[in-house]
C-alpha positions in Angstrom: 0.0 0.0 0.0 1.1 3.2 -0.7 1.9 5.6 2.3 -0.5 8.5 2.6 0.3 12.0 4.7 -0.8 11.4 8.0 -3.8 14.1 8.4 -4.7 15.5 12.3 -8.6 16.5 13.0 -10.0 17.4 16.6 -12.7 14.8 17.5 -14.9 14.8 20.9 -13.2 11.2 22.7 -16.4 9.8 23.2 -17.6 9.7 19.7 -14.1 8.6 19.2 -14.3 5.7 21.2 -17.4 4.7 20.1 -16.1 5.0 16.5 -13.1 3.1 17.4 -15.2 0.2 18.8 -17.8 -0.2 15.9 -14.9 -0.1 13.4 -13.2 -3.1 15.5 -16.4 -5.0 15.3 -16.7 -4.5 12.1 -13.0 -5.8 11.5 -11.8 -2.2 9.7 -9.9 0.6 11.1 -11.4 4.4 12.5 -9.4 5.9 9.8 -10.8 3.6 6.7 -14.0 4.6 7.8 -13.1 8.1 7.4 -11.4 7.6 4.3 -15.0 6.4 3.4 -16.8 9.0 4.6 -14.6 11.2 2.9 -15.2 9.6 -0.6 -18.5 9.6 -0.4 -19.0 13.1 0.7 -17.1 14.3 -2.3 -18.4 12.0 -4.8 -15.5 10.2 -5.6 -16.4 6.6 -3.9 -17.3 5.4 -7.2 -14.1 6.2 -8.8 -11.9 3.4 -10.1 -9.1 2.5 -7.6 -5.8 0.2 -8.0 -5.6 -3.2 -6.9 -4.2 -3.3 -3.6 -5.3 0.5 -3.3 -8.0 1.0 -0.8 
């Protein structure tokens, strides 16, 4: 996998631990949930990616 800059954002710690625990659960990671979020807030979740790209 490619490396990515690492990005810093201010997040309440409850809704961070409560994030961090669902995405555990679920077997993924807080920040690939963002990453996500973050494609589908800007429209670009349907845009092709690489193999082995996530």
């Amino acid at each position: 996998m490619a490396k990515t800059p690492i990005r810093t954002l201010r997040v309440d710690p409850e809704l961070w631990d409560a994030a961090k625990a669902k995405a555990q659960a679920e077997g993924t990671t807080v920040s690939e949930v963002l990453i996500q979020a973050l494609r589908q807030y800007t429209g670009q979740d349907k845009v092709h990616r690489f193999p082995g790209s996530r």
